[in-house]
Biopython code that builds the backbone (N, CA, C, O; Angstrom):
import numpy as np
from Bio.PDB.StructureBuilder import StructureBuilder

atoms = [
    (1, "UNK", "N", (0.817, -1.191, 0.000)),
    (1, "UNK", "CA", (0.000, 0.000, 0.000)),
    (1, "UNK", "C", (0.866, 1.261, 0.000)),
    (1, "UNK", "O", (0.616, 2.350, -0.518)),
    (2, "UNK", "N", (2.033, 0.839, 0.758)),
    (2, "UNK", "CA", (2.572, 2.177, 0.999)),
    (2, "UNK", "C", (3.521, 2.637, -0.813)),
    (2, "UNK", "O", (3.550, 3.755, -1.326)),
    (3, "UNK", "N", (4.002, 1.668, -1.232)),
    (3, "UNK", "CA", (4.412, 1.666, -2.441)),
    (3, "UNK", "C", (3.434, 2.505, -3.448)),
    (3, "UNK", "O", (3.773, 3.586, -3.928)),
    (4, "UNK", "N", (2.146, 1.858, -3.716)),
    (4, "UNK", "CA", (1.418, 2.654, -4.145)),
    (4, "UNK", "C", (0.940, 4.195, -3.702)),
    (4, "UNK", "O", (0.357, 5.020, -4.406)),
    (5, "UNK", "N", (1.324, 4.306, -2.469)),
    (5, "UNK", "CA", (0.822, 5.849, -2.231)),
    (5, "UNK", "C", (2.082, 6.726, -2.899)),
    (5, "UNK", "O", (2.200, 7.789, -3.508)),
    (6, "UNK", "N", (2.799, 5.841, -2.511)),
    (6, "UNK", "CA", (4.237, 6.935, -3.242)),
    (6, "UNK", "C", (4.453, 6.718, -5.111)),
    (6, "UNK", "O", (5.195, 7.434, -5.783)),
    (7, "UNK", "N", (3.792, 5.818, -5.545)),
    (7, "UNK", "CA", (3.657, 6.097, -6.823)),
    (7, "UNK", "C", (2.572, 6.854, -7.680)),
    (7, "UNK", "O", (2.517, 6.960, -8.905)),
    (8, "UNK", "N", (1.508, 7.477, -6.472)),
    (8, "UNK", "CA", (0.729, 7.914, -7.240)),
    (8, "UNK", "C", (1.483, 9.370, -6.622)),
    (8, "UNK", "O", (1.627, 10.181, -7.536)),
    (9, "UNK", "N", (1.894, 9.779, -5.539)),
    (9, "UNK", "CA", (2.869, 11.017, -5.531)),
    (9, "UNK", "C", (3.267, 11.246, -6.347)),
    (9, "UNK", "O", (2.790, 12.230, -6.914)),
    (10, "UNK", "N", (4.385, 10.546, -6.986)),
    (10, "UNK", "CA", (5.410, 10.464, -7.782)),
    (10, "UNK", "C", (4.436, 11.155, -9.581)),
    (10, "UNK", "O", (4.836, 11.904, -10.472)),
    (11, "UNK", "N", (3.016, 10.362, -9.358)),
    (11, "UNK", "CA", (2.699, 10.595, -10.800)),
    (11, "UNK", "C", (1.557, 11.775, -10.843)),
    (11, "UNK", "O", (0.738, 11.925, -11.750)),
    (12, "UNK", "N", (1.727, 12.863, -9.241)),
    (12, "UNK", "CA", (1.479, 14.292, -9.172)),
    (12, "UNK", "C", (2.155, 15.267, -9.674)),
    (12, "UNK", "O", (1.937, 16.217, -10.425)),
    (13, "UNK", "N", (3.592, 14.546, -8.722)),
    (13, "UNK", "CA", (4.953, 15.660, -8.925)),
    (13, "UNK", "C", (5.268, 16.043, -10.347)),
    (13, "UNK", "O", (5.458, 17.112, -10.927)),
    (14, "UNK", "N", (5.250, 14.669, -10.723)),
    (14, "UNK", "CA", (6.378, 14.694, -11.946)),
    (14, "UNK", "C", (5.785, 15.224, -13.449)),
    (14, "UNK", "O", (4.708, 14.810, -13.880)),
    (15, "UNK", "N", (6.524, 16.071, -14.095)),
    (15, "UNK", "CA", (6.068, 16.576, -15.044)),
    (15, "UNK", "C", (5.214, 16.159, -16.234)),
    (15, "UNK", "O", (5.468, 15.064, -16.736)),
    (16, "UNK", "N", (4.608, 16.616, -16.550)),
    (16, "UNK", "CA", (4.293, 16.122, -17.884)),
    (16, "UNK", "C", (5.394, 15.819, -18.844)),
    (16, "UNK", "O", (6.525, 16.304, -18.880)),
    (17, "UNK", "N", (4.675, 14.649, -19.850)),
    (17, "UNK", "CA", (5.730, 14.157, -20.930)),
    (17, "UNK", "C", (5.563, 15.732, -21.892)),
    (17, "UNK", "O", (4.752, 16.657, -21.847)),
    (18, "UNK", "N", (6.877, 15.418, -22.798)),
    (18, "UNK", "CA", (6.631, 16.129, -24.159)),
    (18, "UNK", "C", (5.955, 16.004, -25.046)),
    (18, "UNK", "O", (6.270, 14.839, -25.293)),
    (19, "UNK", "N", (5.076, 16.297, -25.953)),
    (19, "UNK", "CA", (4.253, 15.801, -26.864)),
    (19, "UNK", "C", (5.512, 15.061, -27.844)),
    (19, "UNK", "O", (6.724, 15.264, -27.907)),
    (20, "UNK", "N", (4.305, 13.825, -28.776)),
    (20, "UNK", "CA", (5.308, 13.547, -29.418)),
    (20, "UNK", "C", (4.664, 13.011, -30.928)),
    (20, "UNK", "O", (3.623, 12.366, -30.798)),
    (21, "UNK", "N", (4.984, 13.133, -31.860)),
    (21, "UNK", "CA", (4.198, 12.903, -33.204)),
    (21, "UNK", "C", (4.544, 11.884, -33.774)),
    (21, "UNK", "O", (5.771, 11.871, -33.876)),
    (22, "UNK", "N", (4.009, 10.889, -34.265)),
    (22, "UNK", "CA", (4.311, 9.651, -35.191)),
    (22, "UNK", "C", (3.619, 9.798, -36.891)),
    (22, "UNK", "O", (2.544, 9.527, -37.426)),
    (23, "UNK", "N", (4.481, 10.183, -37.167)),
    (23, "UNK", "CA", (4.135, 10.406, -39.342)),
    (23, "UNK", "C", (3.828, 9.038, -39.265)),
    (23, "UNK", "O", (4.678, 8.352, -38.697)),
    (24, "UNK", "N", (2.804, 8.453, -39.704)),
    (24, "UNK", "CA", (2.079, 7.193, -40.166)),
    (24, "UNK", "C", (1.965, 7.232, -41.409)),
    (24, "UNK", "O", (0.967, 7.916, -41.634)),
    (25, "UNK", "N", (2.545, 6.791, -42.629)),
    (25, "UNK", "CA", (2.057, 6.561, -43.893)),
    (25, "UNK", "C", (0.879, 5.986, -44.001)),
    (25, "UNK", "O", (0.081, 6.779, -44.503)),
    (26, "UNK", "N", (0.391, 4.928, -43.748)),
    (26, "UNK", "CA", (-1.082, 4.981, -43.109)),
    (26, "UNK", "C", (-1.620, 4.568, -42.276)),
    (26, "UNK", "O", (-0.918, 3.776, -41.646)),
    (27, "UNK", "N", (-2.691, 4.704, -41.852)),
    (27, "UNK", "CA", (-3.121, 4.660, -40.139)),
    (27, "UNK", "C", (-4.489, 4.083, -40.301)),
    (27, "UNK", "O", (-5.415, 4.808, -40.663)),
    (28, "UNK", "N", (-4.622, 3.096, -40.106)),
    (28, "UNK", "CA", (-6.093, 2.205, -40.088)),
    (28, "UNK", "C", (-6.799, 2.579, -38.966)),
    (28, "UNK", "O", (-6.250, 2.172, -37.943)),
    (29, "UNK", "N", (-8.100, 3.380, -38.720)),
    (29, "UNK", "CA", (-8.730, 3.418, -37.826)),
    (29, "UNK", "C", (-9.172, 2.223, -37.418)),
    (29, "UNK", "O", (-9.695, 1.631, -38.362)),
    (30, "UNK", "N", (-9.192, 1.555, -36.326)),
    (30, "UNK", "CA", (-9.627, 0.228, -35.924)),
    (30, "UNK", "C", (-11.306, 0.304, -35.618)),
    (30, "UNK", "O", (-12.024, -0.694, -35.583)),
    (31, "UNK", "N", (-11.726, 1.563, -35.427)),
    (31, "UNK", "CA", (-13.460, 1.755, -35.206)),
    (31, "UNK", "C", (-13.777, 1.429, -36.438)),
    (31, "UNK", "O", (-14.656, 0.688, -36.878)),
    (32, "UNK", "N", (-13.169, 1.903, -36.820)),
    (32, "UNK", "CA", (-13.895, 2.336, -38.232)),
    (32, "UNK", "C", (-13.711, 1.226, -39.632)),
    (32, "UNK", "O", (-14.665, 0.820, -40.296)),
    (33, "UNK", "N", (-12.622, 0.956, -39.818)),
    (33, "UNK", "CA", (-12.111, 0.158, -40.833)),
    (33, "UNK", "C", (-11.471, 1.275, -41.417)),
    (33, "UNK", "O", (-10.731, 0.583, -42.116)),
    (34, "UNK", "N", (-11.168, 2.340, -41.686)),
    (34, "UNK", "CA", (-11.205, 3.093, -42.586)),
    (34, "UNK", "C", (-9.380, 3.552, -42.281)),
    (34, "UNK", "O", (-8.807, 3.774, -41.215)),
    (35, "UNK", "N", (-8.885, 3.561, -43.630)),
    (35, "UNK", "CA", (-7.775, 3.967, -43.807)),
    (35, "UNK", "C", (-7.713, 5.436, -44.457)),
    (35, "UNK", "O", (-8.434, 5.906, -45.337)),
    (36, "UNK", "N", (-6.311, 6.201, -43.551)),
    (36, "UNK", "CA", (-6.129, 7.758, -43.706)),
    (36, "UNK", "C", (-4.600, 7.201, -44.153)),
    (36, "UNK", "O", (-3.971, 6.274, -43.642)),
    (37, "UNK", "N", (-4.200, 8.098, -45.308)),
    (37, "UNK", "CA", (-2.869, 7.814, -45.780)),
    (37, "UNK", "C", (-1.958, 9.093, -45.537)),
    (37, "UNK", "O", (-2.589, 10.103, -45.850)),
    (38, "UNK", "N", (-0.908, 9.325, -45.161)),
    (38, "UNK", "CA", (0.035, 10.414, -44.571)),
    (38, "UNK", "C", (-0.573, 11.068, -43.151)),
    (38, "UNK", "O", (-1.078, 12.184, -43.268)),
    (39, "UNK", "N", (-0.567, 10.705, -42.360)),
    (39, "UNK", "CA", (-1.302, 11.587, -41.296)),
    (39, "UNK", "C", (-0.321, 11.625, -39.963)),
    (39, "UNK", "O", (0.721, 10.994, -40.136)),
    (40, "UNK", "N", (-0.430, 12.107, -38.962)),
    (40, "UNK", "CA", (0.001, 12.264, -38.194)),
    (40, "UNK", "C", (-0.552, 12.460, -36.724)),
    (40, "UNK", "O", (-1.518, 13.192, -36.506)),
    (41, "UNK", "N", (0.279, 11.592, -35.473)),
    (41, "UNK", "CA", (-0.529, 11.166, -34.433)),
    (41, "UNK", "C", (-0.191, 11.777, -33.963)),
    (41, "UNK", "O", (0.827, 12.196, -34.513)),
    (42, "UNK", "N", (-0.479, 12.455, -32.706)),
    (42, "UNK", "CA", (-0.051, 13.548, -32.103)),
    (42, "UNK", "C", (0.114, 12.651, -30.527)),
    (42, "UNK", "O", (-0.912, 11.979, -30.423)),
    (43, "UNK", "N", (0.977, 12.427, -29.366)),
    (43, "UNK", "CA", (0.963, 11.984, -28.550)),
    (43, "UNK", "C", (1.114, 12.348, -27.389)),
    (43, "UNK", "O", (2.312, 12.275, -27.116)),
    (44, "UNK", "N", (0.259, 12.866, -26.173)),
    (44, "UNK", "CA", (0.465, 13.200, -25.515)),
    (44, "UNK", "C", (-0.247, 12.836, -24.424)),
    (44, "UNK", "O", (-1.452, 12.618, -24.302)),
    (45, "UNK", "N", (1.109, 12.773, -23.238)),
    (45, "UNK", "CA", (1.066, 12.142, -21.312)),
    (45, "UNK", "C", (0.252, 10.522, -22.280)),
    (45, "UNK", "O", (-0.948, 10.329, -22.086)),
    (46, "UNK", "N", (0.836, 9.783, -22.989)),
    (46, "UNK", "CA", (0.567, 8.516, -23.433)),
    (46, "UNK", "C", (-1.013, 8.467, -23.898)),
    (46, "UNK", "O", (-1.573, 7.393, -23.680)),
    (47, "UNK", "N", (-1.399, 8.980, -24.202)),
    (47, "UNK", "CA", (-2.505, 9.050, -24.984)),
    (47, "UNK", "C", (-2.461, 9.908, -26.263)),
    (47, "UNK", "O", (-1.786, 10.936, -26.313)),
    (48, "UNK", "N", (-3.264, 9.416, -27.387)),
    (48, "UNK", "CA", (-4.065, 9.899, -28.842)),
    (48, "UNK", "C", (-4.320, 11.140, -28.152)),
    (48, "UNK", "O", (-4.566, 11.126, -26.946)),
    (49, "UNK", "N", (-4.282, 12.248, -28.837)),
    (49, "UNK", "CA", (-4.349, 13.944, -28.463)),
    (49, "UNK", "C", (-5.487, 14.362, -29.721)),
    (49, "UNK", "O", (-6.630, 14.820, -29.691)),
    (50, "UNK", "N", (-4.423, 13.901, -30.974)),
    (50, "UNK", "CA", (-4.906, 14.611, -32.211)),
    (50, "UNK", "C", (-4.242, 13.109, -32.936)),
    (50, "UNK", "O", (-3.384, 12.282, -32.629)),
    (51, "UNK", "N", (-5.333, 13.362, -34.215)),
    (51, "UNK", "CA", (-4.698, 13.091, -35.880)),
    (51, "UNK", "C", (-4.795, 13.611, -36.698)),
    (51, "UNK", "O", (-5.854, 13.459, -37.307)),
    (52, "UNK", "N", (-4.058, 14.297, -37.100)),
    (52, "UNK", "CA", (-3.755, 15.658, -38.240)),
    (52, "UNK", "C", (-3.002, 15.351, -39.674)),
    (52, "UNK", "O", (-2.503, 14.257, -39.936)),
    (53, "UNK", "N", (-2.996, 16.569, -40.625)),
    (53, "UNK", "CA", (-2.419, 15.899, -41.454)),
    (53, "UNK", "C", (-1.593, 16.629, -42.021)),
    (53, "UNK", "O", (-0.919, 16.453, -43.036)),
    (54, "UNK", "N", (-1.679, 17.532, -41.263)),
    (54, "UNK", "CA", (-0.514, 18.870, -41.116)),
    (54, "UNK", "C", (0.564, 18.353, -40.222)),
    (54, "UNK", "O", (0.380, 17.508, -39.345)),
    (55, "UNK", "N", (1.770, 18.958, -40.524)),
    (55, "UNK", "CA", (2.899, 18.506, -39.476)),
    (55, "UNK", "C", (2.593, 19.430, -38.385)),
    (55, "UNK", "O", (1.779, 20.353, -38.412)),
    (56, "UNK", "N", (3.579, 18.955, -37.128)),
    (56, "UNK", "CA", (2.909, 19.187, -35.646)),
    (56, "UNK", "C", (3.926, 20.160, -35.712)),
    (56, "UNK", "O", (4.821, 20.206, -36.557)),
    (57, "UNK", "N", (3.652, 21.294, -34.335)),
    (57, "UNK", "CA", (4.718, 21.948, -34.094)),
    (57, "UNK", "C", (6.144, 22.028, -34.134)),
    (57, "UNK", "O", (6.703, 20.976, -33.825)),
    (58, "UNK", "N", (6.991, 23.122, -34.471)),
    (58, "UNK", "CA", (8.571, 22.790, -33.996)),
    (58, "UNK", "C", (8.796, 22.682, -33.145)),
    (58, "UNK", "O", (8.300, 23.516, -32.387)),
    (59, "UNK", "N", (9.636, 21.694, -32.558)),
    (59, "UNK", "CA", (9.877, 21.057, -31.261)),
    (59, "UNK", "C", (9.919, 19.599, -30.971)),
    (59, "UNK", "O", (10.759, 18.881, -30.429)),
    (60, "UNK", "N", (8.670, 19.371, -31.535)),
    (60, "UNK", "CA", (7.953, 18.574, -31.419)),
    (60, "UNK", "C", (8.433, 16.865, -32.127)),
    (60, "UNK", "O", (8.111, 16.438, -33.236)),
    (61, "UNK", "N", (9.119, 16.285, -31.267)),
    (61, "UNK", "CA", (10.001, 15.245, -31.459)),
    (61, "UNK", "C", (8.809, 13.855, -32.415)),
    (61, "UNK", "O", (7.759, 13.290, -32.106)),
    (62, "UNK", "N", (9.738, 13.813, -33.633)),
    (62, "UNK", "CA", (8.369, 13.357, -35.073)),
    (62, "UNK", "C", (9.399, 11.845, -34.805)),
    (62, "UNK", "O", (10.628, 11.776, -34.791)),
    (63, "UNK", "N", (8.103, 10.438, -34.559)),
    (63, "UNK", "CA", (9.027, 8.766, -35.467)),
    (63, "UNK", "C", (8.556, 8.960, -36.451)),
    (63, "UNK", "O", (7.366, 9.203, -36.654)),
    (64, "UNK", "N", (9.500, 8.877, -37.302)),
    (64, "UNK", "CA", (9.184, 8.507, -38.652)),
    (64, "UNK", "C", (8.613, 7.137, -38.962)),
    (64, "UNK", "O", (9.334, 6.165, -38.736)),
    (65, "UNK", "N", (7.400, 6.956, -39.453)),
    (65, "UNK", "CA", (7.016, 5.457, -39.835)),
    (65, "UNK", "C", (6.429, 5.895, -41.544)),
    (65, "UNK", "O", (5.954, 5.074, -42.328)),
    (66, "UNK", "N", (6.544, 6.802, -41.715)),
    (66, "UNK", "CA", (6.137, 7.258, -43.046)),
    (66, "UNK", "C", (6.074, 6.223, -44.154)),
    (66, "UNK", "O", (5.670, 6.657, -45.232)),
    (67, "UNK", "N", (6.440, 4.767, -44.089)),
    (67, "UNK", "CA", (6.580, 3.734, -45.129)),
    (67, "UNK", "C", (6.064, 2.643, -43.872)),
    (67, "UNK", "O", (6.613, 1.541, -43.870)),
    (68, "UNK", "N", (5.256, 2.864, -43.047)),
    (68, "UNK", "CA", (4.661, 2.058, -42.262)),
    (68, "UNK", "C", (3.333, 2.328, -42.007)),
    (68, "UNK", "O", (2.845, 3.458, -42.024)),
    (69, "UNK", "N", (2.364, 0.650, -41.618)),
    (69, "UNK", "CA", (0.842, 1.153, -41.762)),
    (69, "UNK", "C", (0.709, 0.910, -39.945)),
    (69, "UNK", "O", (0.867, -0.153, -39.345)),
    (70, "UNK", "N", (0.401, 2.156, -39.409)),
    (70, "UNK", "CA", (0.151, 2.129, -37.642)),
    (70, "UNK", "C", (-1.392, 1.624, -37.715)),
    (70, "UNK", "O", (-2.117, 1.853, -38.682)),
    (71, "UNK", "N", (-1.918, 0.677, -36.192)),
    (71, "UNK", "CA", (-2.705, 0.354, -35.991)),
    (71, "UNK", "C", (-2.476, 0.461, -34.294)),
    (71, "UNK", "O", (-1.861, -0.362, -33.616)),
    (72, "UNK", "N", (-3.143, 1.703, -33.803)),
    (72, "UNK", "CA", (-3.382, 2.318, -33.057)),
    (72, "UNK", "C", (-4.642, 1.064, -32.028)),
    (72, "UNK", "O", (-5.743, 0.718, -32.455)),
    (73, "UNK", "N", (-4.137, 0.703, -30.909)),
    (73, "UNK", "CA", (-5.254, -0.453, -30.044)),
    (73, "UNK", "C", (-4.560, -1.693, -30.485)),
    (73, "UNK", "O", (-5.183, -2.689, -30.115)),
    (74, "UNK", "N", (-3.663, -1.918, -31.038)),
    (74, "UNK", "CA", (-3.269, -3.364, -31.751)),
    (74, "UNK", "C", (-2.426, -3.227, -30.481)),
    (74, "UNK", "O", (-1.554, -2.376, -30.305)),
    (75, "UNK", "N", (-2.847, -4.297, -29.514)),
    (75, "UNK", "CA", (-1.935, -5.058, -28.860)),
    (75, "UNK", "C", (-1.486, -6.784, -28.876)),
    (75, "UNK", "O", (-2.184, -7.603, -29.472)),
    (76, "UNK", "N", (-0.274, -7.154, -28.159)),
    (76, "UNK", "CA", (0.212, -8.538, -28.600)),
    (76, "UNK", "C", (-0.279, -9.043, -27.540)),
    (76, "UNK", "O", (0.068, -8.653, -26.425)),
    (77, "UNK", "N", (-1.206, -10.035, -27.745)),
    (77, "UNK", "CA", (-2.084, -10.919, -26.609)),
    (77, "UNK", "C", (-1.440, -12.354, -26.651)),
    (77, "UNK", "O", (-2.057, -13.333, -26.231)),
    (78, "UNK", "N", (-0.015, -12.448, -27.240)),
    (78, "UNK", "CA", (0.348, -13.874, -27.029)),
    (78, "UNK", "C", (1.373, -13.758, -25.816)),
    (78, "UNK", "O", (2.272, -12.917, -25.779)),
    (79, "UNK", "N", (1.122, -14.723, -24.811)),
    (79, "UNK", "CA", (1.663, -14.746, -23.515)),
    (79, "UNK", "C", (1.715, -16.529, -23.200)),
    (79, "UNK", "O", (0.937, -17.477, -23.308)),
    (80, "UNK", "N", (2.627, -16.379, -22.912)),
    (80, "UNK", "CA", (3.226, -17.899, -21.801)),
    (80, "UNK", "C", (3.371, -17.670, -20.539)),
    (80, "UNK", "O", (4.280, -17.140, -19.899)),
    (81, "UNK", "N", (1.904, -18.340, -20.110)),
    (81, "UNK", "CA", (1.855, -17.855, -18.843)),
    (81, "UNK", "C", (2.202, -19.027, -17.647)),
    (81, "UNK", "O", (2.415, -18.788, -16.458)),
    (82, "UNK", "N", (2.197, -19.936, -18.100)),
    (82, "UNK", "CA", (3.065, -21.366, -17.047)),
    (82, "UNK", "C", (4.458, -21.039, -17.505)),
    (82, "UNK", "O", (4.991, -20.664, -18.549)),
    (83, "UNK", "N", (4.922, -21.429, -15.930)),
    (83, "UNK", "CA", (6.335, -21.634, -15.689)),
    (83, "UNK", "C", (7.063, -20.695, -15.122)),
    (83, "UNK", "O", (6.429, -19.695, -14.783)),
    (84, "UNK", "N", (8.777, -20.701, -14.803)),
    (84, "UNK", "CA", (9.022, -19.790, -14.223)),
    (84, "UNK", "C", (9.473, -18.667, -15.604)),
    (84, "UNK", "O", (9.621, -19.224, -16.691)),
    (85, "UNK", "N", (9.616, -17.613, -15.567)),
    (85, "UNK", "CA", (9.638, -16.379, -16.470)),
    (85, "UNK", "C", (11.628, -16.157, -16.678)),
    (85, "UNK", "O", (12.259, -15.507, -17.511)),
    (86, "UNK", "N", (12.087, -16.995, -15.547)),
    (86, "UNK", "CA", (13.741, -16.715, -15.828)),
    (86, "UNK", "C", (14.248, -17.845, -16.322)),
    (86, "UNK", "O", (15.472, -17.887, -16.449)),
    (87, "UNK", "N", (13.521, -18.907, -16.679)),
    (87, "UNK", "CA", (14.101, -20.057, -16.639)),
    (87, "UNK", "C", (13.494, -20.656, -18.568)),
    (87, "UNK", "O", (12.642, -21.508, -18.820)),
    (88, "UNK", "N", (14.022, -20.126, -19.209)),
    (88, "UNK", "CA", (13.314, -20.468, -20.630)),
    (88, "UNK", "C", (14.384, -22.039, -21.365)),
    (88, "UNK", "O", (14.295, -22.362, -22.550)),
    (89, "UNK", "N", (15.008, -22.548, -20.671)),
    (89, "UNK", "CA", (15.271, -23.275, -21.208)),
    (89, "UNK", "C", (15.054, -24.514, -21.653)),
    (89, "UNK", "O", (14.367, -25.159, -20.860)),
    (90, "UNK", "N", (15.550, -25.436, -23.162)),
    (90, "UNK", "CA", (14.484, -25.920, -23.801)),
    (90, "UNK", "C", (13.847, -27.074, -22.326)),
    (90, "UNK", "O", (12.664, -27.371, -22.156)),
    (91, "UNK", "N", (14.702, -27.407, -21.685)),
    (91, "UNK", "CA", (14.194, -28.737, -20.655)),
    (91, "UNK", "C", (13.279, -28.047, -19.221)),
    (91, "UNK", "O", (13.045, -28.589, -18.141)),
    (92, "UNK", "N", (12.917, -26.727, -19.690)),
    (92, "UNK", "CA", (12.296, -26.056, -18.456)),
    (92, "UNK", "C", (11.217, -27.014, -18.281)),
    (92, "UNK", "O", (11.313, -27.791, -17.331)),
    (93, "UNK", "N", (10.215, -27.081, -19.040)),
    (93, "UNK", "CA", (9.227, -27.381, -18.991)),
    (93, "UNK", "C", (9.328, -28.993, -18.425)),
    (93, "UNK", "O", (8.641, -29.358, -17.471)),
    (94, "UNK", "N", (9.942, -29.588, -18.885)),
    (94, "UNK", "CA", (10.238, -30.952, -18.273)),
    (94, "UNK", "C", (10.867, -30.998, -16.710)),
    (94, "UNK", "O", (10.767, -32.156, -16.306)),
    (95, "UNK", "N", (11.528, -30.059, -15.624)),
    (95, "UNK", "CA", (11.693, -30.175, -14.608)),
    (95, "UNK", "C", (10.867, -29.327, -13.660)),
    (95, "UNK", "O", (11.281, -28.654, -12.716)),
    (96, "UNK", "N", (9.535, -29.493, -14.116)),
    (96, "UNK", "CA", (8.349, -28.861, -13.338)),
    (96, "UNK", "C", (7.285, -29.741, -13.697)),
    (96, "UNK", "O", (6.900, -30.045, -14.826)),
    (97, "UNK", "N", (6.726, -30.227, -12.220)),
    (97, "UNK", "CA", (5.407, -30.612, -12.645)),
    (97, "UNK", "C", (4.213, -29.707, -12.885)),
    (97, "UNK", "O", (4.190, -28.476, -12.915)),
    (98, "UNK", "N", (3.191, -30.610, -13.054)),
    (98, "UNK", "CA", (1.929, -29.485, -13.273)),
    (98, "UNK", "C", (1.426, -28.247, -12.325)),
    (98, "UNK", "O", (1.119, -27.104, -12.666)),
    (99, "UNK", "N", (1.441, -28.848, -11.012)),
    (99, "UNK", "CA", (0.992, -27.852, -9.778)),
    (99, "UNK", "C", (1.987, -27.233, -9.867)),
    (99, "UNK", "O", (1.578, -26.136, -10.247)),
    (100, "UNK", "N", (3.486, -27.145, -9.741)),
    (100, "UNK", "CA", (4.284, -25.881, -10.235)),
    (100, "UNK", "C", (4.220, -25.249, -11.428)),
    (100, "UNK", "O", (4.449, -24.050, -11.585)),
    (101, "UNK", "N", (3.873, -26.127, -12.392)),
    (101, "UNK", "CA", (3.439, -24.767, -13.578)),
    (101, "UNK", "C", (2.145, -24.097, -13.190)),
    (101, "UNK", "O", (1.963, -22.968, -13.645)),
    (102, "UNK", "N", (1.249, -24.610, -12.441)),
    (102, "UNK", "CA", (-0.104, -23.922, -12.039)),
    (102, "UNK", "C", (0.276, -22.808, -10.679)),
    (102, "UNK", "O", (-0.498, -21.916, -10.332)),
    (103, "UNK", "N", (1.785, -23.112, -9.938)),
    (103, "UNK", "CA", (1.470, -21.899, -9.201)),
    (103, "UNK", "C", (2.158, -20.597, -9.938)),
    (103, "UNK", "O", (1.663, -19.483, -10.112)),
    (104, "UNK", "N", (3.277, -21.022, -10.262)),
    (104, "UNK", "CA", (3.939, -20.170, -11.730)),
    (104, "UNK", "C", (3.048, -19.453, -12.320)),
    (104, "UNK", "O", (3.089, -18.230, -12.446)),
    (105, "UNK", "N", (1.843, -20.501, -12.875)),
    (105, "UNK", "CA", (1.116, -19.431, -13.996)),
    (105, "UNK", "C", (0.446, -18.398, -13.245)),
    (105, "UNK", "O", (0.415, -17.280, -13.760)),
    (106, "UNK", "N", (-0.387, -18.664, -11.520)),
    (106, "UNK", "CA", (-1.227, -17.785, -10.960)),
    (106, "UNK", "C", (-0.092, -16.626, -10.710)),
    (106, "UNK", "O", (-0.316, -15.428, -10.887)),
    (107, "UNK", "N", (0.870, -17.041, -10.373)),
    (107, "UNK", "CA", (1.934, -16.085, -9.792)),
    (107, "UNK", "C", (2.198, -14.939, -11.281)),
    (107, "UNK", "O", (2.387, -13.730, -11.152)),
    (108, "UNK", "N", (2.162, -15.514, -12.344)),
    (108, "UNK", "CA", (2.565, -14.246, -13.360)),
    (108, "UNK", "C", (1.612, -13.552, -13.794)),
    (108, "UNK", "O", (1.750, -12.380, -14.146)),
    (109, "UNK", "N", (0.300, -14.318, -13.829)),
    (109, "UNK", "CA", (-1.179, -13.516, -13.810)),
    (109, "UNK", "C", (-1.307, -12.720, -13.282)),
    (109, "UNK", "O", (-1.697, -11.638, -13.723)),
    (110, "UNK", "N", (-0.920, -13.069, -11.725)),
    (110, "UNK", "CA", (-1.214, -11.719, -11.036)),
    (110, "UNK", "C", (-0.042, -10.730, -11.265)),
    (110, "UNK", "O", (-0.271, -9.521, -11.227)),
    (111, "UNK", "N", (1.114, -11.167, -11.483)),
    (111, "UNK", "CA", (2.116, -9.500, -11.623)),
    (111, "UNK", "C", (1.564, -8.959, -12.926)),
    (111, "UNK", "O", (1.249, -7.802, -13.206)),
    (112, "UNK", "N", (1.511, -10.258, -13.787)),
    (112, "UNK", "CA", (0.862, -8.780, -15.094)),
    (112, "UNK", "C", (-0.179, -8.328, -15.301)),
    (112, "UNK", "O", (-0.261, -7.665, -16.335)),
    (113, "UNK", "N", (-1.350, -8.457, -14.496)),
    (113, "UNK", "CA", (-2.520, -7.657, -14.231)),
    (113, "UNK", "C", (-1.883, -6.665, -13.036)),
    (113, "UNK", "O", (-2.670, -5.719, -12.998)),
    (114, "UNK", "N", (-0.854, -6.441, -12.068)),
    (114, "UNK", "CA", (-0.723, -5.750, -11.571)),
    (114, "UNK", "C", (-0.327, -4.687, -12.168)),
    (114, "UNK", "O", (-0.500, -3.590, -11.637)),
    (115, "UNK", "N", (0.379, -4.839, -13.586)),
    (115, "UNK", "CA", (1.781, -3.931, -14.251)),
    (115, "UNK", "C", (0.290, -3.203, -14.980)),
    (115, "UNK", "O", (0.514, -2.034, -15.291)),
    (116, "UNK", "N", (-0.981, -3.602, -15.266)),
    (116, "UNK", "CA", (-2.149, -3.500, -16.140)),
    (116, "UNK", "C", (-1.681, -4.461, -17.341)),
    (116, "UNK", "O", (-2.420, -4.643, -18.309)),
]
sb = StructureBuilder()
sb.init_structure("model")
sb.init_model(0)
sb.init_chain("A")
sb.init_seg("    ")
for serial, (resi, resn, name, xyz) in enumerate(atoms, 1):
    if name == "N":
        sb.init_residue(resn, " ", resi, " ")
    sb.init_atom(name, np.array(xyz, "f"), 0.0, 1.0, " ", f" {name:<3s}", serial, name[0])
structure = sb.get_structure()
């Protein structure tokens, strides 16, 4: 608990990020289906701000993906969630039984729903 009180301090104090722009050659809206070609994401404190198609301010630190198609919500949902997380080697899986891969797996469930 006390960890958490000092990380939500920490995420009073501390400044805001810089905005930051990603040139998308094209950018598939995932609501929508609908593809915008040259545009630009505008990013700011980790969230979608703007999508424009004008370049963003000077300053304003640009990734180039301009020959790349962004898909904005696309996350990687493949996870191995039995076993231990330091131990990947090929005979891991063979010097654990099942109830240790079952406390393994509850044990990494819960840190990575903790991390969100």
């Amino acid at each position: 608990m006390q960890r958490l009180a000092i990380l939500l301090l920490l995420s009073l104090v501390a400044p805001a990020q810089q905005p930051i722009a990603i040139h998308a050659g094209r950018l598939l809206d995932v609501r929508t289906g609908a593809a915008r070609n040259s545009v630009y994401i505008l990013i700011q404190d980790d969230k979608i701000a703007a999508v424009e198609t004008s370049p963003p301010p000077a300053g304003v630190r640009v990734i180039d993906l301009s020959k790349q198609t962004v898909l904005p919500g696309l996350c990687d949902c493949h996870a191995h969630m039995l076993g231990n997380p330091k131990d990947w080697s090929p005979g891991a899986g063979l010097r654990m039984s099942s109830a240790q891969n079952a406390l393994w797996g509850a044990r990494n469930l819960r840190a990575w729903l903790e991390r969100g």
